[in-house]
Each structure stands twice: as C-alpha cells, then as structure tokens.
N, CA and C atoms of all chains as a GROMACS GRO file, in nm:
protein
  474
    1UNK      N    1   7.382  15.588   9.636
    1UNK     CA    2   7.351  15.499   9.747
    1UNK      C    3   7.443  15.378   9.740
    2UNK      N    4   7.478  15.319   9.849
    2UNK     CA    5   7.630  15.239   9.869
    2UNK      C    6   7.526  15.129   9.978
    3UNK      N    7   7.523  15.009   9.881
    3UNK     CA    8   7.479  14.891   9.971
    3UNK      C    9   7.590  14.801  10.004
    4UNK      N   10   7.633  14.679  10.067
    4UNK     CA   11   7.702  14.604  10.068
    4UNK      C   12   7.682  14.448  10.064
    5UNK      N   13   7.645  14.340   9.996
    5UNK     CA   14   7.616  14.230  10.008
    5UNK      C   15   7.708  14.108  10.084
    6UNK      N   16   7.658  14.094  10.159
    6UNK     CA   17   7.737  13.981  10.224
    6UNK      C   18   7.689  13.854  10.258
    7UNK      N   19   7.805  13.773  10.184
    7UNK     CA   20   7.761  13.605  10.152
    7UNK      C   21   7.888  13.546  10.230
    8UNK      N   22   7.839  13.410  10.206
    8UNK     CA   23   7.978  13.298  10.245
    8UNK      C   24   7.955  13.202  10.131
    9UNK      N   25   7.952  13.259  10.032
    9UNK     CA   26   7.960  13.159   9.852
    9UNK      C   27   7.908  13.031   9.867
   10UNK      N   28   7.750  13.032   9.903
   10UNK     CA   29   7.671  12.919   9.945
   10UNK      C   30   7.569  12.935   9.803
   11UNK      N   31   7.524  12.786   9.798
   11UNK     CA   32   7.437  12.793   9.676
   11UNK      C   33   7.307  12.937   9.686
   12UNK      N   34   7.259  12.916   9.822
   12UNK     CA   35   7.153  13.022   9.838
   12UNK      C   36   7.190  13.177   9.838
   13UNK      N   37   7.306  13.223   9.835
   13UNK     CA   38   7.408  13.334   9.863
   13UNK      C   39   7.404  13.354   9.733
   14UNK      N   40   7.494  13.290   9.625
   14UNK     CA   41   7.529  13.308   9.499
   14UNK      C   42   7.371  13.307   9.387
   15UNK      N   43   7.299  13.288   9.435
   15UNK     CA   44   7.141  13.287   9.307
   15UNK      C   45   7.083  13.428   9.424
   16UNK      N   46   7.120  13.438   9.517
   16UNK     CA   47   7.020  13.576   9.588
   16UNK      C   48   7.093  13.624   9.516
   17UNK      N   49   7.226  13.645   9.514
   17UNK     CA   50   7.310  13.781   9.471
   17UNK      C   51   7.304  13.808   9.303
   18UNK      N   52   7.311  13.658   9.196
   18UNK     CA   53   7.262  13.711   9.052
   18UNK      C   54   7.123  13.742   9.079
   19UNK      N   55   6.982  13.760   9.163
   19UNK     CA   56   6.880  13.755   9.158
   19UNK      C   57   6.851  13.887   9.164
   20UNK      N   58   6.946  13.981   9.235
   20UNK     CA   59   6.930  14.078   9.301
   20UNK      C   60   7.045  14.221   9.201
   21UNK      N   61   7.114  14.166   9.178
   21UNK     CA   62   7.196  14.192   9.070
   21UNK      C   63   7.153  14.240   8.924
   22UNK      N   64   7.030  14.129   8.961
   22UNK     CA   65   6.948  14.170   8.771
   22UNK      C   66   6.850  14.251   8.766
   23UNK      N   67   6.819  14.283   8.901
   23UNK     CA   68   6.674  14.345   8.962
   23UNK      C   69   6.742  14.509   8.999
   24UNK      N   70   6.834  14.512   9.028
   24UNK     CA   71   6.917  14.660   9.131
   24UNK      C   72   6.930  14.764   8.989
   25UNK      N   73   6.911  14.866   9.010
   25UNK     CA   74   6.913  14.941   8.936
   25UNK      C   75   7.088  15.041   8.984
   26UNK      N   76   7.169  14.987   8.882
   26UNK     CA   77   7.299  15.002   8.880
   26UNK      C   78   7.384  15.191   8.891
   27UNK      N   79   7.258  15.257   8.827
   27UNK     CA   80   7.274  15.416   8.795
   27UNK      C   81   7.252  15.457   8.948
   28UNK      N   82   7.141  15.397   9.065
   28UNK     CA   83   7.121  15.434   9.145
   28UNK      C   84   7.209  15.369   9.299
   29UNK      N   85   7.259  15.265   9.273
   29UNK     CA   86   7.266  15.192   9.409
   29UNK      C   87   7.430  15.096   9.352
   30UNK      N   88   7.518  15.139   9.450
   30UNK     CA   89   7.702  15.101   9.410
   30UNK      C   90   7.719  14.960   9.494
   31UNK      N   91   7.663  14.863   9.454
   31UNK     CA   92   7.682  14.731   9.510
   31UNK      C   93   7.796  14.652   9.556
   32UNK      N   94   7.847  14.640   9.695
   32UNK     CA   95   8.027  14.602   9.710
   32UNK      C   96   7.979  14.463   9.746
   33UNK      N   97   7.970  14.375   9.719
   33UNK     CA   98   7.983  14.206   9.740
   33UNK      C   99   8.128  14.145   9.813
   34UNK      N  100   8.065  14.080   9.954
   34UNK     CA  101   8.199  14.066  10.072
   34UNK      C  102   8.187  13.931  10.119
   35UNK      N  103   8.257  13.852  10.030
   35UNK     CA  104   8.265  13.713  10.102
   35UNK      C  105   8.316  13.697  10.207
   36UNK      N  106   8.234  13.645  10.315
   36UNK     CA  107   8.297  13.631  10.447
   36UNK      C  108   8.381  13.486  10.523
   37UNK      N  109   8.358  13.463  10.381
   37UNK     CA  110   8.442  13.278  10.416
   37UNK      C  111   8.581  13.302  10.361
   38UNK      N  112   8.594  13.421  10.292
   38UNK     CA  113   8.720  13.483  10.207
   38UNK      C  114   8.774  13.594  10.284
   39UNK      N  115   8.699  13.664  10.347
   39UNK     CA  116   8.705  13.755  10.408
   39UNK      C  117   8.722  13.810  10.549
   40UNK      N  118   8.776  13.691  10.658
   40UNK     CA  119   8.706  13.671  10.747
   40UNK      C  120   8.714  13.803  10.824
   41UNK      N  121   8.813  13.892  10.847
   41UNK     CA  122   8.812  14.014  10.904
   41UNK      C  123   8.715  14.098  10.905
   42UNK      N  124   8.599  14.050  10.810
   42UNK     CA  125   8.483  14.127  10.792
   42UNK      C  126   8.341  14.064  10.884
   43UNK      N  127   8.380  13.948  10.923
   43UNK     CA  128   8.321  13.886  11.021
   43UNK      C  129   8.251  14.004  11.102
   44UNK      N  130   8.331  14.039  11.197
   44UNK     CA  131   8.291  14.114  11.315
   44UNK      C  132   8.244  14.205  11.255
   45UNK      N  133   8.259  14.315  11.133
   45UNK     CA  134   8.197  14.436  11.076
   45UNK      C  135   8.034  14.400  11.034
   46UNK      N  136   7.994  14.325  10.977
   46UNK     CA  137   7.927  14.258  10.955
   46UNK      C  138   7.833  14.265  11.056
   47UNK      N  139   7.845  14.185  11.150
   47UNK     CA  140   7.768  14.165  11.258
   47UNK      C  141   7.743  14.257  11.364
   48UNK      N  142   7.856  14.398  11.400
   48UNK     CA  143   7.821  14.471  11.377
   48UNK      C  144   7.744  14.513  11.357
   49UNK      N  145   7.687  14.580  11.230
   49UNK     CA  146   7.624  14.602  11.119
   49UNK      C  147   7.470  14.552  11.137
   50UNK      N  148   7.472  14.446  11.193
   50UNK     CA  149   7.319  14.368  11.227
   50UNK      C  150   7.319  14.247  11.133
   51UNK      N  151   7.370  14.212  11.076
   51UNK     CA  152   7.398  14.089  10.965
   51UNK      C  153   7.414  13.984  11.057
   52UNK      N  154   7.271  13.901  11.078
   52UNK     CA  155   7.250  13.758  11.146
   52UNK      C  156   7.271  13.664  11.096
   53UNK      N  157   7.270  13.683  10.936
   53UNK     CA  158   7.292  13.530  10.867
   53UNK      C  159   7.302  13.617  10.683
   54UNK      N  160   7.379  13.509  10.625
   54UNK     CA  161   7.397  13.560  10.486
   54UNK      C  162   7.291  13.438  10.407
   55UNK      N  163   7.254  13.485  10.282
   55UNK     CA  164   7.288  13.635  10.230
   55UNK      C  165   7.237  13.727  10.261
   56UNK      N  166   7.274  13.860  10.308
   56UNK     CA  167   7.248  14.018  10.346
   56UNK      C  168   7.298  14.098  10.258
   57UNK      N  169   7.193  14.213  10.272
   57UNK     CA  170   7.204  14.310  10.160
   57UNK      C  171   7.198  14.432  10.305
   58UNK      N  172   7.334  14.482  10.390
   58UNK     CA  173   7.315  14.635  10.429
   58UNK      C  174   7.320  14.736  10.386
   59UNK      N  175   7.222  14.822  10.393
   59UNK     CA  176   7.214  14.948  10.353
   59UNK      C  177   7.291  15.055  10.378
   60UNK      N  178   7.270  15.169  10.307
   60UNK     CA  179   7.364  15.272  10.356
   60UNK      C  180   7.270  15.375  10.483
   61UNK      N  181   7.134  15.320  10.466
   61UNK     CA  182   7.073  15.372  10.599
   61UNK      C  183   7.036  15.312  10.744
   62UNK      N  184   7.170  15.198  10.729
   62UNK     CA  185   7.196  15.095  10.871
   62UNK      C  186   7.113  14.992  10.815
   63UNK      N  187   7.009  14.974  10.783
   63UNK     CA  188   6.921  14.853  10.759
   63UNK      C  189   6.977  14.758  10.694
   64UNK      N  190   6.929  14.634  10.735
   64UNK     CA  191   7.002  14.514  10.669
   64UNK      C  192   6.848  14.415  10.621
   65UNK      N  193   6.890  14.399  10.531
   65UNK     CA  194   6.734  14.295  10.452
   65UNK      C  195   6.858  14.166  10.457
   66UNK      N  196   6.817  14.047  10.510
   66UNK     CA  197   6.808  13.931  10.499
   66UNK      C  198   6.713  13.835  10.428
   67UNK      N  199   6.835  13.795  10.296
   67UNK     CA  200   6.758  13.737  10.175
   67UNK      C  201   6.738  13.560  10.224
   68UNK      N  202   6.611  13.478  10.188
   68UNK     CA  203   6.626  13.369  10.214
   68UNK      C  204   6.689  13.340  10.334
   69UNK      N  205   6.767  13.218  10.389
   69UNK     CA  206   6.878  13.173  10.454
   69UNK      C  207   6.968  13.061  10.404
   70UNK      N  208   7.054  13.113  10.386
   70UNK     CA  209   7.181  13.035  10.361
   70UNK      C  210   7.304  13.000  10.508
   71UNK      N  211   7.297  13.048  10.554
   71UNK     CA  212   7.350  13.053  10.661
   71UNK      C  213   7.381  13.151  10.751
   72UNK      N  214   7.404  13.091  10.877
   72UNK     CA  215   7.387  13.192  11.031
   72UNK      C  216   7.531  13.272  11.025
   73UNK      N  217   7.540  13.372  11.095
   73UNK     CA  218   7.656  13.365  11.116
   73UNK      C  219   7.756  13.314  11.210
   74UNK      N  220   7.665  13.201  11.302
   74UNK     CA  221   7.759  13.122  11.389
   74UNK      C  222   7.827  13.034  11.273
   75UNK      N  223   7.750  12.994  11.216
   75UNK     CA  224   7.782  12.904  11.122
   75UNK      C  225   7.905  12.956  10.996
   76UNK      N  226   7.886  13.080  10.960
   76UNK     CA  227   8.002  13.154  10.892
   76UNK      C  228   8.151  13.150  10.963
   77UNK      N  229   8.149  13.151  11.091
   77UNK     CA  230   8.247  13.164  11.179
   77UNK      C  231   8.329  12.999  11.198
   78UNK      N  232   8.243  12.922  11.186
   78UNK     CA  233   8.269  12.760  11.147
   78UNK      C  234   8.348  12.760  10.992
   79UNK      N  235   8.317  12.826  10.883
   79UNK     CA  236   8.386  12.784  10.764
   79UNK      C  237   8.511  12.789  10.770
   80UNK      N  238   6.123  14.194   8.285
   80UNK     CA  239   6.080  14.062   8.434
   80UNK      C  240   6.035  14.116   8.522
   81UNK      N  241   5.877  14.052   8.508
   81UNK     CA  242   5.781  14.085   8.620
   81UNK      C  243   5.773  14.022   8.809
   82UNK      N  244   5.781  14.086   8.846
   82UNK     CA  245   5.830  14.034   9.004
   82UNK      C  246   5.664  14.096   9.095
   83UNK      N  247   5.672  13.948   9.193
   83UNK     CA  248   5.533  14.038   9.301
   83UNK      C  249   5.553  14.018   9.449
   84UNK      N  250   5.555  14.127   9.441
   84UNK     CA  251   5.609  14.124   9.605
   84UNK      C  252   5.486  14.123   9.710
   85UNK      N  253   5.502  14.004   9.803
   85UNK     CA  254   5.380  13.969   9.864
   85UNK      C  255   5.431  14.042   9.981
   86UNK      N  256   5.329  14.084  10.081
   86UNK     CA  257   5.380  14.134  10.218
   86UNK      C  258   5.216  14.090  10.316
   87UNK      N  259   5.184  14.189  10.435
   87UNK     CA  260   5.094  14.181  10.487
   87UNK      C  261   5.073  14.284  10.578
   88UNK      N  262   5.160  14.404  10.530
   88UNK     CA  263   5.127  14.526  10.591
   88UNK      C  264   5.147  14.547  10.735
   89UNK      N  265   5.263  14.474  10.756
   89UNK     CA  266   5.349  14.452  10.870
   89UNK      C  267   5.454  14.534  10.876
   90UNK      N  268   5.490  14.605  10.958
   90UNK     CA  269   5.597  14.734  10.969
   90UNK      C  270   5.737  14.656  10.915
   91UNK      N  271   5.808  14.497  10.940
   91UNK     CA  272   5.857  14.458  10.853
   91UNK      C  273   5.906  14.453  10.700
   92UNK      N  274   5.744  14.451  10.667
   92UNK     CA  275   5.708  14.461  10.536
   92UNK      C  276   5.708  14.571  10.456
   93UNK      N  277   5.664  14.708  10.507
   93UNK     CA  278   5.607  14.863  10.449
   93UNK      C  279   5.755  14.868  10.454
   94UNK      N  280   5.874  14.837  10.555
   94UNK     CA  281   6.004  14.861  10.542
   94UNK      C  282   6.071  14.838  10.401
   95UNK      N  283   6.104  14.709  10.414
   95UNK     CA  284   6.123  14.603  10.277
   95UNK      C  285   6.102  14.672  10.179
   96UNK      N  286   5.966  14.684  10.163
   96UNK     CA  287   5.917  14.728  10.024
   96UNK      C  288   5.966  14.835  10.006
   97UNK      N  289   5.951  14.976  10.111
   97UNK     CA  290   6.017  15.110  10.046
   97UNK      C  291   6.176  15.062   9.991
   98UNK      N  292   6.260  15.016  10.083
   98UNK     CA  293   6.367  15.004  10.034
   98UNK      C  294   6.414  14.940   9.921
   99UNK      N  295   6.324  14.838   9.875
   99UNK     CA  296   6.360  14.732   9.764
   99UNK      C  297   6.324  14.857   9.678
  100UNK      N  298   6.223  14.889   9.702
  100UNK     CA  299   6.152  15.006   9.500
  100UNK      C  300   6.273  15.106   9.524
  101UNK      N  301   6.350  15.164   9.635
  101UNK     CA  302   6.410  15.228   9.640
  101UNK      C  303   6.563  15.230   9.538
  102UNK      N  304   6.576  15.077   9.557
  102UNK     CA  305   6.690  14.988   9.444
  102UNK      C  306   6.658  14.986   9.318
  103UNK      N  307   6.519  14.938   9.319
  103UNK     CA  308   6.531  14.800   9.186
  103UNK      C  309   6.503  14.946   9.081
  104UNK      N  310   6.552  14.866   8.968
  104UNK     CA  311   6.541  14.932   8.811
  104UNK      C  312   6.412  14.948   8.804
  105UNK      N  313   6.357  15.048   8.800
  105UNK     CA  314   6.196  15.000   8.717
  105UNK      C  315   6.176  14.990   8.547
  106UNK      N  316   6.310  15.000   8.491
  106UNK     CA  317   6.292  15.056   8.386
  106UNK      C  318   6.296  14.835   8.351
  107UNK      N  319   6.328  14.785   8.433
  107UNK     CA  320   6.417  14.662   8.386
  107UNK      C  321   6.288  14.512   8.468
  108UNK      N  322   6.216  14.578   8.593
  108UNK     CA  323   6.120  14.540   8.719
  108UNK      C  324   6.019  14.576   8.665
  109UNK      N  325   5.908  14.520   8.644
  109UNK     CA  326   5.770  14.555   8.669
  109UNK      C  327   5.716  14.493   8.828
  110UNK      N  328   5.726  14.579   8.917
  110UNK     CA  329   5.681  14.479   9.018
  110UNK      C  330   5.550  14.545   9.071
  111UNK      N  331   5.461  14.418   9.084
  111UNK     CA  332   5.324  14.381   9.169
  111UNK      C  333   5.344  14.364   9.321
  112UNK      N  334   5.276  14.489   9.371
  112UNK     CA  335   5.239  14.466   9.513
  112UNK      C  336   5.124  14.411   9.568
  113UNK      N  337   5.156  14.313   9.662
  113UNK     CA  338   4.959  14.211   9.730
  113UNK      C  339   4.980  14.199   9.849
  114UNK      N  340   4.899  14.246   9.866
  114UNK     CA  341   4.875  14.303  10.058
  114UNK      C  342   4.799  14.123  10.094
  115UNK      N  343   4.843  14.080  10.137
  115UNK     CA  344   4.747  13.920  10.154
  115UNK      C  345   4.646  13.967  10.257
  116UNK      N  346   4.660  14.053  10.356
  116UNK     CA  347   4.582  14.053  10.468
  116UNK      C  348   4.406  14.096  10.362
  117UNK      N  349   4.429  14.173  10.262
  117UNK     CA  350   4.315  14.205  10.198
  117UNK      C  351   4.307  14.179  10.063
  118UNK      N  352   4.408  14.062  10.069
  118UNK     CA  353   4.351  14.005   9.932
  118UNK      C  354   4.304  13.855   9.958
  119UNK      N  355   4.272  13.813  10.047
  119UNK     CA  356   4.329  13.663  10.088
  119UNK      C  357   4.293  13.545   9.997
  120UNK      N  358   4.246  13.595   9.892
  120UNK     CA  359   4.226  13.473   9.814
  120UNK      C  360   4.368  13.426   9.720
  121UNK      N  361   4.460  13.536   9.733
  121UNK     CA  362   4.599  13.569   9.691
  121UNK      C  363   4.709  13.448   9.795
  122UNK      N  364   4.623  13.454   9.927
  122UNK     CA  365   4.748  13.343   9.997
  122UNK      C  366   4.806  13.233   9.940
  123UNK      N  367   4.662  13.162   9.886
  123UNK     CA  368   4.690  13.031   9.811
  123UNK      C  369   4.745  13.000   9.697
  124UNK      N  370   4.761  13.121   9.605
  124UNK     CA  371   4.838  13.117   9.522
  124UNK      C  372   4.998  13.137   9.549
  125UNK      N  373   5.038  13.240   9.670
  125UNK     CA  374   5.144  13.269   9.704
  125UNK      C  375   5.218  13.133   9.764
  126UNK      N  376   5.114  13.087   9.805
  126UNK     CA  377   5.179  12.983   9.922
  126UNK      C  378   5.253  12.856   9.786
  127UNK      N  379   5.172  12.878   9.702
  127UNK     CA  380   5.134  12.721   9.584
  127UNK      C  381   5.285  12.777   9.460
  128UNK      N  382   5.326  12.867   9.549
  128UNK     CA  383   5.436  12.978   9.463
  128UNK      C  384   5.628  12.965   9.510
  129UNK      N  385   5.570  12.913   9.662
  129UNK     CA  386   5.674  12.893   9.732
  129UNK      C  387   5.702  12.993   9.829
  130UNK      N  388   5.569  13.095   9.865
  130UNK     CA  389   5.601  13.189   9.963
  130UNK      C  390   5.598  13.144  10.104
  131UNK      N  391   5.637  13.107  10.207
  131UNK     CA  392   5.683  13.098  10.285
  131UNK      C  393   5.669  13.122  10.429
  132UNK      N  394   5.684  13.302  10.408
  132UNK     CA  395   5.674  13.428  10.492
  132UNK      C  396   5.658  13.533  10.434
  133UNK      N  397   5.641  13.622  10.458
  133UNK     CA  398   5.647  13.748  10.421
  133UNK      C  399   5.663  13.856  10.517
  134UNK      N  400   5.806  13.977  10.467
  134UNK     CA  401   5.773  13.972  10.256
  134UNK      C  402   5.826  13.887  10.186
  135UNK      N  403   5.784  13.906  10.093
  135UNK     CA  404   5.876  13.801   9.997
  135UNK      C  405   5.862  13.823   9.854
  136UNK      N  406   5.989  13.843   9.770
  136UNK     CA  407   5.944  13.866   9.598
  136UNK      C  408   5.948  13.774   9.544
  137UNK      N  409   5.804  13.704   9.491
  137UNK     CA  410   5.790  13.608   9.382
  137UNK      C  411   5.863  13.658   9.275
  138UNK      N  412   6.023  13.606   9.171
  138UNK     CA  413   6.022  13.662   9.035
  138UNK      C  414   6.005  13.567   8.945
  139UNK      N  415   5.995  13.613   8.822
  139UNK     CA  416   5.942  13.569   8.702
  139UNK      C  417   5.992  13.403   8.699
  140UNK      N  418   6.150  13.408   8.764
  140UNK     CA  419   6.172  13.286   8.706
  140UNK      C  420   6.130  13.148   8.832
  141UNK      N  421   6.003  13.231   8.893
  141UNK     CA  422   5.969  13.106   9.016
  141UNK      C  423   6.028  13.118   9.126
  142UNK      N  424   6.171  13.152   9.157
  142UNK     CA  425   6.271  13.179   9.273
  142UNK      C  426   6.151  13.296   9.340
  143UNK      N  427   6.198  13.263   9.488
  143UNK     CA  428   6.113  13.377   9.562
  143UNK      C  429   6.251  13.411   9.681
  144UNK      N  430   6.189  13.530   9.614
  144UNK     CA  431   6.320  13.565   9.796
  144UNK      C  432   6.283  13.618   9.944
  145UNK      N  433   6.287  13.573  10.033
  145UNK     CA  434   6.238  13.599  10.164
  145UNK      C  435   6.305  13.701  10.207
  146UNK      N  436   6.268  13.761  10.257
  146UNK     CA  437   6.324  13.924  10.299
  146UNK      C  438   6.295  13.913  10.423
  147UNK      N  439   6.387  13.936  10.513
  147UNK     CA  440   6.407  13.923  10.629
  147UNK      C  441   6.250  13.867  10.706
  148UNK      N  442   6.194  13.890  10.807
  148UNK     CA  443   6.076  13.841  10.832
  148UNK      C  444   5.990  13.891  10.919
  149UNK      N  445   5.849  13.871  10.887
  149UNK     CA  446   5.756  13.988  10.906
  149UNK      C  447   5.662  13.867  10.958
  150UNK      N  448   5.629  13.766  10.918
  150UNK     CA  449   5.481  13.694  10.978
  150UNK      C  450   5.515  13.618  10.837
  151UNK      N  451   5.535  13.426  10.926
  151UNK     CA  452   5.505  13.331  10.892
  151UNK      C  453   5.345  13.297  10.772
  152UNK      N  454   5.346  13.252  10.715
  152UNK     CA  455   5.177  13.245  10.600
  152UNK      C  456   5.110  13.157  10.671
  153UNK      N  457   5.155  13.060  10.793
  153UNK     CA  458   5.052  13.044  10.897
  153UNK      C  459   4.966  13.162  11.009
  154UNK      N  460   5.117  13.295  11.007
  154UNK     CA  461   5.031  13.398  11.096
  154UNK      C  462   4.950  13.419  11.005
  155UNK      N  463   5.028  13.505  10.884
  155UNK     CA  464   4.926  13.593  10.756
  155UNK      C  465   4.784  13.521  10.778
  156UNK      N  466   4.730  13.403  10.783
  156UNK     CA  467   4.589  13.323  10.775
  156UNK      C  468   4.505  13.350  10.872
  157UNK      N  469   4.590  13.383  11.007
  157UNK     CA  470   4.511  13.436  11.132
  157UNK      C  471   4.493  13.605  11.117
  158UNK      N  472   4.520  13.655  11.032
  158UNK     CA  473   4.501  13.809  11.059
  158UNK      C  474   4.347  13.818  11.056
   0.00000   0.00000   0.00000
C-alpha cells in the first residue's frame, strides 16, 4: 500500500508527520513525503487528489485524511 | 504507545478508523476505540484531552490528531 504525505514544512505538518511515522506500520504501507513549498509542481496534483489543506495523508484508495490544520491550500500557493 | 481514538460513529469517522488500523503497526499501537455518542461520560475527558472534533487520536504523548472532520464536540453533545 503506497500513501503519500503532503506538507508545506509547517510546525503542525512536521510533528503530524514524526507522529504518524512512529504509528505507520512500515512492512505494510510505502510512505512518499511531498513538500509543497519545495515542490510546487505538485501543487495542482495534490489538489487534484482532494488535498484541501496540509498536513494530508492520500491514500492509495483516493481518500485523503486531513491531519490537524496547518494550512489551506490557498495559503500553500502564497508560500 | 498507547493511542485512543475518539470518534462518534459518523460515516466520517467508521472511515478514518478502518483506514488508520489499516496502517498503524499494531505490533508498535495499542489503540483504544470510544464511540462518545455511547459513552458520554468519555466526552469530558476527551474534551479535557484536547479533542476538539472528531475523529481524533489522543496519543500517549498528549498530541491529538484531528482527522479530517466528522462533528464538532459541541455537535457530539447534541447527539
């Protein structure tokens, strides 16, 4: 199973992602972490995707869990 | 590290949860499930926890993470 995490390296972004990191069971689930303040071409995939605000964790079965809020993605598009 | 994942049996929520147990390690997770709608003496502790909304995983180290969103703990009180 192939998730993808996507942040913009915000305090609330970076403690979801070690939080989630220590919790994920590594044998089962291939975690790709996509900064989008680094990344911006991934912007539009992303959203896409259904990713309203980071940090997001999309699934490989379309679903997207939105951890906490750290920020929107209007606001990603501002960095 | 024991984690409790609060919800309220909100199609939100039954989501969340399959997918999170679907991830997490259990070998590494002990996690507690609490339905608030039928536990409700559980709100006040959740709330006194930093829960928020739900779902949401209380973990061990106090951090709670909000998972996308299912019903405010002002709805959860009206169920």
């Amino acid at each position: 199973m192939k998730a993808i995490f996507y942040h913009a390296g915000c305090p609330v972004c970076v403690s979801a992602e070690h939080e989630l990191l220590a919790m994920i069971d590594s044998a089962k689930v291939d975690i790709e972490s996509v900064h989008l303040g680094e990344r911006r071409e991934a912007i539009e995939e992303a959203e896409a995707a259904g990713v309203r605000s980071v940090p997001a964790l999309l699934l490989d079965n379309g679903n997207v869990l939105h951890i906490n809020h750290g920020a929107s993605m209007a606001d990603v598009k501002k960095v």
